[in-house]
C-alpha positions in Angstrom: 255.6 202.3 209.4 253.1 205.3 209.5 250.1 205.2 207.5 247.8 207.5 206.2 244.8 206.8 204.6 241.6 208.9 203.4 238.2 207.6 203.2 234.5 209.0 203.1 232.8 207.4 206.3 234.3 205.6 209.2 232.4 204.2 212.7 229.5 204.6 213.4 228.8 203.8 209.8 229.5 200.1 209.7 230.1 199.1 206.0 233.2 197.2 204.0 235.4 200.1 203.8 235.3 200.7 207.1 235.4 197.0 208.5 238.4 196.7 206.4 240.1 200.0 208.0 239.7 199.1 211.8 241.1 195.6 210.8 244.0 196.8 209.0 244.9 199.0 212.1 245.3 196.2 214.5 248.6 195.2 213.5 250.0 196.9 216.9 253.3 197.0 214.3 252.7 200.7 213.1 251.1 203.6 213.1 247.5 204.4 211.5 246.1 207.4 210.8 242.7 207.9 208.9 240.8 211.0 208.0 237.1 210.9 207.3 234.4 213.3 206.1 232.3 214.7 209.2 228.6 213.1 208.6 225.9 215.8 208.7 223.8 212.7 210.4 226.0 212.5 213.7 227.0 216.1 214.6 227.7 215.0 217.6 231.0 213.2 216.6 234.2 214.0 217.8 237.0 215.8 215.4 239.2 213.5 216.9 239.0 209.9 218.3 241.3 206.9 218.9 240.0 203.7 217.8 242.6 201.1 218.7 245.6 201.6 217.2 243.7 204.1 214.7 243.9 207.9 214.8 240.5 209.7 213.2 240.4 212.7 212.1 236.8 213.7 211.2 236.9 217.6 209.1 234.4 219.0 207.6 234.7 218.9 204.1 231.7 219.2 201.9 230.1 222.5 201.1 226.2 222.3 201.9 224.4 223.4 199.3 221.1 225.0 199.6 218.8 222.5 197.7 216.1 220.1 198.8 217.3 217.5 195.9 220.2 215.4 197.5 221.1 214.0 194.3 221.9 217.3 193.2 224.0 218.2 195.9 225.7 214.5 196.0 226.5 215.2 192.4 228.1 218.8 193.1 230.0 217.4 195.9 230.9 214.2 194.7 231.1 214.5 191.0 232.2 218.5 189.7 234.4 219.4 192.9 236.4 216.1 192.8 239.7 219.0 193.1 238.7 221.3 195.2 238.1 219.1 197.5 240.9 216.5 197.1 243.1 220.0 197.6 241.1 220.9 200.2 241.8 217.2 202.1 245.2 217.4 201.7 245.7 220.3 203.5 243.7 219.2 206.5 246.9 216.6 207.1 249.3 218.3 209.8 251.3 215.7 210.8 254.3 214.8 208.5 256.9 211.4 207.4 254.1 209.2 206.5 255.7 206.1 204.7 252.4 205.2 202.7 249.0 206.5 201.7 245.9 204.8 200.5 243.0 206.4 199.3 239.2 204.9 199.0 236.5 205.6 197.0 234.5 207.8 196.5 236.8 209.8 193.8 237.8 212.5 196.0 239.6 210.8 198.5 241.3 208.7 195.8 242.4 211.9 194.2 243.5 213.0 197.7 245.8 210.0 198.0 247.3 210.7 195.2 248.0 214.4 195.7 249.2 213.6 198.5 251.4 210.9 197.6 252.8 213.1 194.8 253.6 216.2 196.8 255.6 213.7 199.0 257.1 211.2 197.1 255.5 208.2 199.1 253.9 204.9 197.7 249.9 205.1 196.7 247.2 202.2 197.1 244.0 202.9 195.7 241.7 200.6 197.4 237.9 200.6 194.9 234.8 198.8 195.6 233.7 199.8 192.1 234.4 202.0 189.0 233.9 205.6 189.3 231.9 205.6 186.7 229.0 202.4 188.4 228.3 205.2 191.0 224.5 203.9 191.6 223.2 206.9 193.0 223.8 208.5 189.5 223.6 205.4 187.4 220.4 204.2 187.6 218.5 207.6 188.7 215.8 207.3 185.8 215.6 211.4 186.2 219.1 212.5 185.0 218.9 212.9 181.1 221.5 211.0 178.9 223.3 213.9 177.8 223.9 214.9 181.8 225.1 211.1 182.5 228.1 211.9 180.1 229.0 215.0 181.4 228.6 213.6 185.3 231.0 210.5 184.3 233.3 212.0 181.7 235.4 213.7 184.2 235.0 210.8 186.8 236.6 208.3 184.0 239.4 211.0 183.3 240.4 211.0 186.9 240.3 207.4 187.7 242.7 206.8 184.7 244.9 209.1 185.9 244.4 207.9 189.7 245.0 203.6 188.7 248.1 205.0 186.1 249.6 206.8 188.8 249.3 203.9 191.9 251.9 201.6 193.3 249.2 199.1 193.3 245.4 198.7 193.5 243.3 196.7 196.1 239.7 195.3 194.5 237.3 193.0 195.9 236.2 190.6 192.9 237.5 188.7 189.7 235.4 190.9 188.1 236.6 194.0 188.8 239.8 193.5 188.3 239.4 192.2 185.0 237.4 195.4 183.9 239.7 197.7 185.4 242.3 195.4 183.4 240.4 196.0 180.1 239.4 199.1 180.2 242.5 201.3 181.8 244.9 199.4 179.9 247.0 198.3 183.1 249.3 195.7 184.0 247.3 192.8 185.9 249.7 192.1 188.4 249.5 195.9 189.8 245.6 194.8 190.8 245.2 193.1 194.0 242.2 191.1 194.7 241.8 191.6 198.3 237.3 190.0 198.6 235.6 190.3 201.6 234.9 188.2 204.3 233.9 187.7 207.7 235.9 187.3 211.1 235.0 183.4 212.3 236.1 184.3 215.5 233.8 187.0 216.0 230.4 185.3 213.3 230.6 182.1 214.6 227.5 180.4 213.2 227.6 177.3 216.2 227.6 179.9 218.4 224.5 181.4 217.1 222.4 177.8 216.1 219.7 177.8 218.9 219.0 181.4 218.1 219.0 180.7 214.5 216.4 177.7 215.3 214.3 180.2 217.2 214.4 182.3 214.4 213.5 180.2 212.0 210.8 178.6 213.8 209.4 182.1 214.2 208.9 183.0 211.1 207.7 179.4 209.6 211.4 178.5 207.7 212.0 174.9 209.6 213.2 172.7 206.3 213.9 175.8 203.9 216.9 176.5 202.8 217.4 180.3 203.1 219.5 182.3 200.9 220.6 186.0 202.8 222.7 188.4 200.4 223.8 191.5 201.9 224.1 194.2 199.3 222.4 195.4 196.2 222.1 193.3 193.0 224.7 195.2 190.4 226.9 193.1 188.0 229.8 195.9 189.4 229.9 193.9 193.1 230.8 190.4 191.2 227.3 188.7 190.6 228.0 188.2 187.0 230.6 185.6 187.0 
């Protein structure tokens, strides 16, 4: 099977989306291909690079707008040219007969998925860590005005309803999630997935790493304390509410 998918960061960037890529592409069964945004922070990337069993594509994408204000700019890029540059995605893909496409969040390469899915009569996964509409950057930026939230999330809401309406299935992380998605879109449960994170025990194996751990902890004064590590940000979106 070939399989294209579009996301917004790949390697270097380590993160859950991108974890969850490389994995999937180490089937050795079929055939991956991802295409990525270029990331004005590693110009030094490659347009093209094997990783595995994983083709990359990185294509410049985003217009760079001439302001000092990145939320600005991340809310013209992300936010009113969720289209043009879905559109503009879409026709970076040369090669043809994929069998399946999934698209990530952010919107645009959700949008992408499904454009592209459309124009060639294949399935569509939709694979969110979030709503559209819990976009942090935007959300809790004390600076935006009320009024300028609305018209930021009104479109992002319109699209994702289209985007979960239109998908052969949908991949989330938590309970919670799935239920608001659920609730709010109107959709049949059993399309949702609930596909959480986790971690490799071959590779984090905490035995392996108890004398260091020791040291560690013995270093900074912890010997007897229980320690709690969360890796994330605190948002009732990732799950922490239930």
């Amino acid at each position: 099977m070939k399989i294209l998918q579009f996301a917004d960061e790949f390697i270097p960037i380590f993160g859950g989306s991108e974890t969850r890529i490389f994995n999937l592409s180490l089937d050795r069964i079929n055939q991956h291909y991802l295409y990525v945004s270029f990331l004005n922070t590693f110009t030094s990337l490659k347009a093209k690079e094997n990783f595995d069993n994983l083709r990359v594509h990185r294509v410049k994408l985003f217009y760079d707008f001439k302001s000092k204000n990145k939320t600005i700019k991340y809310i013209l890029n992300h936010h009113f040219l969720i289209n043009f540059y879905s559109t503009k995605l879409v026709n970076f893909v040369k090669e043809k007969n994929f069998d399946i496409i999934q698209g990530h969040d952010p919107m645009i390469f959700a949008k992408a998925g499904m454009k592209y899915a459309r124009k060639y009569k294949i399935p569509f996964i939709y694979e969110t860590h979030r709503f559209g509409s819990d976009d942090p950057i935007i959300r809790n930026n004390q600076y935006i005005p009320k009024l300028l939230h609305s018209l930021i999330f009104k479109p992002i809401i319109l699209n994702e309803r289209k985007i979960v309406k239109y998908a052969n299935a949908i991949i989330v992380q938590t309970k919670g999630i799935k239920q608001r998605m659920r609730n709010f879109y109107k959709i049949n449960p059993t399309k949702i997935k609930i596909i959480p994170m986790g971690v490799d025990l071959n590779k984090f194996d905490p035995i392996k790493w108890n004398q260091k751990g020791k040291e560690f902890r013995k270093k900074n004064h912890w010997e007897g304390k229980i320690i709690l590590f969360y890796n994330g940000y605190l948002e009732h979106l990732t799950g922490n509410c239930q």
